[in-house]
C-alpha positions as CSV (number, residue, x, y, z in Angstrom):
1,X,-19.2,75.9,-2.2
2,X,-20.3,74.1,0.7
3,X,-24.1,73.2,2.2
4,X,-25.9,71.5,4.7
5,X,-28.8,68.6,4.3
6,X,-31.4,68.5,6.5
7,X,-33.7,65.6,6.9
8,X,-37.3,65.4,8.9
9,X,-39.0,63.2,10.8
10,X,-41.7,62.1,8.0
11,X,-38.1,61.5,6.2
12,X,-38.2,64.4,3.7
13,X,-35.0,65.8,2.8
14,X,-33.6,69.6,2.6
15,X,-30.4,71.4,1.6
16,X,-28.8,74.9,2.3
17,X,-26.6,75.9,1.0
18,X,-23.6,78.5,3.2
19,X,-21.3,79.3,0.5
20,X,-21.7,80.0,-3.2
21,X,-19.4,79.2,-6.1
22,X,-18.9,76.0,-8.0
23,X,-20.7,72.7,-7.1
24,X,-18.9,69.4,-5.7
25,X,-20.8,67.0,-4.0
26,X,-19.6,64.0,-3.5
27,X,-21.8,61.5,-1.4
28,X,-22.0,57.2,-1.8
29,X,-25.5,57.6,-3.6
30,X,-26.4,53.8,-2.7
31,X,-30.1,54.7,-2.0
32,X,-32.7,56.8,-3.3
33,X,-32.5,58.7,0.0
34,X,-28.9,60.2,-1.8
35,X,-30.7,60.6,-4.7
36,X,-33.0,63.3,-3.7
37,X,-30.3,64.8,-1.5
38,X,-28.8,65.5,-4.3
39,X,-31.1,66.5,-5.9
40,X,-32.3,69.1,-3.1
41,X,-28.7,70.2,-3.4
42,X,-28.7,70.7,-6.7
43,X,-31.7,72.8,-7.0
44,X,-30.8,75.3,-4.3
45,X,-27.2,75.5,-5.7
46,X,-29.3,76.2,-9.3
47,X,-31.4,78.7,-8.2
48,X,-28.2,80.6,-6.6
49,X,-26.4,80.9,-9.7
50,X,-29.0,80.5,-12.2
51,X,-27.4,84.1,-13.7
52,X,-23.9,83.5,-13.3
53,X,-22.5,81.1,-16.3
54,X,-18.8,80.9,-14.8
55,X,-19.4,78.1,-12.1
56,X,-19.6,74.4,-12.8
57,X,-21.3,71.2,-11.3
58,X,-19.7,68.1,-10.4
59,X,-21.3,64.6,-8.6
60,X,-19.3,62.3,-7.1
61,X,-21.0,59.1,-6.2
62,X,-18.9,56.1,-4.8
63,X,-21.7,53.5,-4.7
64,X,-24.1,54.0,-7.2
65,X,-27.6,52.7,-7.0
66,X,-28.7,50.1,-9.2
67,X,-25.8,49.5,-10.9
68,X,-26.0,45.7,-11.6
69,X,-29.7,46.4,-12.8
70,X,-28.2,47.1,-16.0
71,X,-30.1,45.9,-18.3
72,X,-33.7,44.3,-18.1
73,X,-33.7,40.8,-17.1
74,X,-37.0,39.5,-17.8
75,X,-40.4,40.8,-19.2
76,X,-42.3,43.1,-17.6
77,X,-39.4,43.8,-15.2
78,X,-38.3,47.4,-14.9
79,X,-34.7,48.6,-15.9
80,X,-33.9,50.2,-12.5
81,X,-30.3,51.6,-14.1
82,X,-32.2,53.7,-16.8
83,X,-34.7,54.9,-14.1
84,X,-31.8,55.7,-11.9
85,X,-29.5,57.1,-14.5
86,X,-32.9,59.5,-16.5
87,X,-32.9,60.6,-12.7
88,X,-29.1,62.1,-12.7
89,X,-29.6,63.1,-15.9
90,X,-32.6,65.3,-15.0
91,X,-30.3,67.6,-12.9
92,X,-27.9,68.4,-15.4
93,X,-24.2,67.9,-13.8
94,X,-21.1,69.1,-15.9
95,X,-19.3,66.3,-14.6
96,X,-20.4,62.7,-13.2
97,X,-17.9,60.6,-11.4
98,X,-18.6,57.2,-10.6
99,X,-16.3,55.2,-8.3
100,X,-15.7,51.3,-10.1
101,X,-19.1,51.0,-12.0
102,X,-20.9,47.5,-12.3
103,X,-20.1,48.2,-16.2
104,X,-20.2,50.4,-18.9
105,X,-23.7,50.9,-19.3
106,X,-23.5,53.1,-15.9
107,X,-21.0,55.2,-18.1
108,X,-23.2,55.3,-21.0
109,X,-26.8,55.9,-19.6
110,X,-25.3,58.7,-17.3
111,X,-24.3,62.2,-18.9
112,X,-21.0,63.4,-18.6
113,X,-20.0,60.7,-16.9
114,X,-16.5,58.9,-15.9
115,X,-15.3,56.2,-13.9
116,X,-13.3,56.6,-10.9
117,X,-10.2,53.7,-11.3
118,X,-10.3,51.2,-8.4
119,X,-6.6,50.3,-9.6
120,X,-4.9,51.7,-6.2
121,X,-7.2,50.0,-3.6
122,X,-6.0,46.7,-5.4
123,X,-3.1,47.9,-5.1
124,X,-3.0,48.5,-1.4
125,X,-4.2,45.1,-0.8
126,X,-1.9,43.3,-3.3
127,X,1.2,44.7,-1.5
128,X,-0.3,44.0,2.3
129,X,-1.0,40.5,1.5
130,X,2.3,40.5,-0.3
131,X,2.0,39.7,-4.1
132,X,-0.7,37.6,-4.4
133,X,-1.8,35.3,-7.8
134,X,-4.9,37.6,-8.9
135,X,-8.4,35.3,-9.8
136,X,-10.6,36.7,-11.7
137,X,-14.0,35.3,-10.4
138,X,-15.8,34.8,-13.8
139,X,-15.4,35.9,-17.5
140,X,-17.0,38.9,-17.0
141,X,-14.6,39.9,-14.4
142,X,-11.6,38.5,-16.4
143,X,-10.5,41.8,-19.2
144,X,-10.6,44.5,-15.8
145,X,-8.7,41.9,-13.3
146,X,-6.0,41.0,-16.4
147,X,-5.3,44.9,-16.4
148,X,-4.3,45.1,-13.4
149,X,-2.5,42.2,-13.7
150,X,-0.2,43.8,-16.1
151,X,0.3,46.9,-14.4
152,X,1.0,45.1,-11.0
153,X,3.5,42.7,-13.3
154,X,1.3,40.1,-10.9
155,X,0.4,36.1,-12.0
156,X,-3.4,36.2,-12.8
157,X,-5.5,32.9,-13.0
158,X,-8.6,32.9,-14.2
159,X,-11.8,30.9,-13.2
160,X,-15.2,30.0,-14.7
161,X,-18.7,29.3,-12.9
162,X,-21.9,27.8,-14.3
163,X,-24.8,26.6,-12.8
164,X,-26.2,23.2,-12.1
165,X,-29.7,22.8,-10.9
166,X,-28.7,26.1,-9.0
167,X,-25.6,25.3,-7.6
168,X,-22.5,26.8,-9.0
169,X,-20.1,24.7,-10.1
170,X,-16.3,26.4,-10.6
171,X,-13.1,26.0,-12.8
172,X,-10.3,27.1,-12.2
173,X,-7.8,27.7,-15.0
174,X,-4.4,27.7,-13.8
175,X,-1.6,26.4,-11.3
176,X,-2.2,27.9,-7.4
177,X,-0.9,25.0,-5.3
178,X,1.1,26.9,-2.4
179,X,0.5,30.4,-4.0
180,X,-1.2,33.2,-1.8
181,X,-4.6,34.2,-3.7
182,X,-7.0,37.4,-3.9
183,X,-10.0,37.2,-6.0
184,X,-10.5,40.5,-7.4
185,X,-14.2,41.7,-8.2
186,X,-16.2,44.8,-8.3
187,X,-19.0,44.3,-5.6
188,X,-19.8,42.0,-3.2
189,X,-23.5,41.0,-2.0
190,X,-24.0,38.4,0.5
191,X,-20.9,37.0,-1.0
192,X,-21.3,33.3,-1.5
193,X,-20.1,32.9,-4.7
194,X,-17.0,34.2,-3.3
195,X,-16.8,31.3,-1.2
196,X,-17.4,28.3,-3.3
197,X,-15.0,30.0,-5.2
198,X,-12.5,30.2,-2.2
199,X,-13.2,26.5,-1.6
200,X,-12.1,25.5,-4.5
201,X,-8.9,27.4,-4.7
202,X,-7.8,26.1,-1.4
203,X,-9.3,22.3,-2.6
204,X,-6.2,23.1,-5.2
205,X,-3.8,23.5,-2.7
206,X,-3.9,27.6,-2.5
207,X,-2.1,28.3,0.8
208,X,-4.8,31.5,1.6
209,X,-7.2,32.8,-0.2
210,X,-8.5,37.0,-0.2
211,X,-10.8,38.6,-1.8
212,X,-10.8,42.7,-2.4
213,X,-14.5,44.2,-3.8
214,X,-14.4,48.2,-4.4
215,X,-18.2,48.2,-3.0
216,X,-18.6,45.5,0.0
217,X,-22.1,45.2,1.1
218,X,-22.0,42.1,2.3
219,X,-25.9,42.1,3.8
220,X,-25.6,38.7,5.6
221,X,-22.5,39.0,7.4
222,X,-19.1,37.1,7.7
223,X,-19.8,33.7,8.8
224,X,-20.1,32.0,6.0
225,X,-17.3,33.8,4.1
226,X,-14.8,33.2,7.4
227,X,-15.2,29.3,6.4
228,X,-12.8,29.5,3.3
229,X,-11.5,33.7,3.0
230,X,-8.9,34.3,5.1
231,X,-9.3,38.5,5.2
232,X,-11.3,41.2,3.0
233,X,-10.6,44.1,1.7
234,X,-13.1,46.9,0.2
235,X,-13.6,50.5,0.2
236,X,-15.8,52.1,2.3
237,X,-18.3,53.4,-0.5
238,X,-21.3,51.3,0.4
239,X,-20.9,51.7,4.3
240,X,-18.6,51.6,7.2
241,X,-17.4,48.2,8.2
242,X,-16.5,47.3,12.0
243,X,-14.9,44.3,12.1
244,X,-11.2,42.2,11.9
245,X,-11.9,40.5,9.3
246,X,-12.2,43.5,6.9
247,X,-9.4,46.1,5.5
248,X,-11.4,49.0,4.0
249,X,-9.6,52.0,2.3
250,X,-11.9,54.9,2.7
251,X,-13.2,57.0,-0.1
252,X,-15.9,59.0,1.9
């Protein structure tokens, strides 16, 4: 089945569809603009088939929306997840993928849904840079980076960071003096944890330092990351990246 979206001026968005059968859409779904493309997609696609019980649904989403939002951080705050995830639910996919979720609420909120492995983008970038010591950047980040670990038969070393009156202060927890590093995470924002965290690595002697994120955002540039990361790698799921400093693998 495939369609077309249109979208108007007062930014209201359409979908036609010009061939029936089962439903794939797979789209990065990092704004709410996706969302109700998808929706619009759905719908037409429903009312199409609404007699014929033989075809199936399936989303695809690379980057979804909200995603760290996953719980609610303070009072009176909204849980943007839950709103995000009741909104998917509403259309009533047979099958949700989700390409390297924030964690395993995504999977849990959303119906029918599965995770997408990020495992062979590491990959790509661990063999490029040429077998690299894997950091995890923080504990949350430590069980997913020592998997891949073990199925890259790679050294991993883990670090820690706290804050001090607002200023992160980093551990690192293991030998790196010489070694080639890539910090291995799941998203990356403006990215300045990234490089204190660099810093460091490379204040313990680490000869380079890379990082790889599945989702690379990076909303305030490279400058600041150029001071300590050598090169990036990231998938295109959040948007198309022009420059040298970045290898992304595309996904969409």
């Amino acid at each position: 089945m495939s369609y077309t979206i249109k979208k108007f001026k007062d930014n209201q968005v359409a979908a036609t569809l010009t061939e029936r059968g089962n439903l794939s859409i797979k789209i990065r779904g990092n704004s709410y603009e996706d969302l109700f493309a998808i929706a619009s997609v759905k719908e037409a696609w429903g009312a199409e088939h609404a007699l014929d019980k033989t075809v199936t649904s399936q989303l695809t989403i690379y980057c979804l929306i909200a995603q760290r939002s996953d719980r609610r951080f303070n009072e009176k705050e909204s849980f943007d997840l839950k709103v995000v995830a009741r909104f998917i639910n509403s259309l009533k996919f047979d099958k949700v993928e989700i390409l390297h979720p924030h964690s395993a609420i995504s999977l849990a909120l959303i119906d029918n849904a599965q995770a997408i492995d990020h495992f062979q983008y590491v990959k790509q970038a661990y063999k490029e840079i040429g077998n690299p010591v894997l950091v995890s950047p923080d504990a949350g980040a430590y069980k997913t980076t020592h998997h891949i670990a073990e199925l890259l038969n790679a050294d991993l070393v883990p670090s820690n960071k706290v804050r001090v009156d607002g200023v992160p202060q980093i551990s690192i927890q293991g030998e790196v003096k010489g070694k080639q590093c890539l910090i291995v995470d799941d998203l990356a924002d403006g990215g300045r944890t990234f490089k204190f965290l660099a810093e460091e690595l490379k204040k313990q002697g680490a000869s380079k330092v890379f990082l790889y994120v599945t989702h690379g955002q990076f909303n305030y540039g490279f400058d600041e990351l150029k001071e300590t990361i050598d090169h990036v790698y990231c998938t295109n799921s959040y948007k198309d990246i022009e420059d040298d400093f970045v290898t992304q693998f595309k996904v969409i």
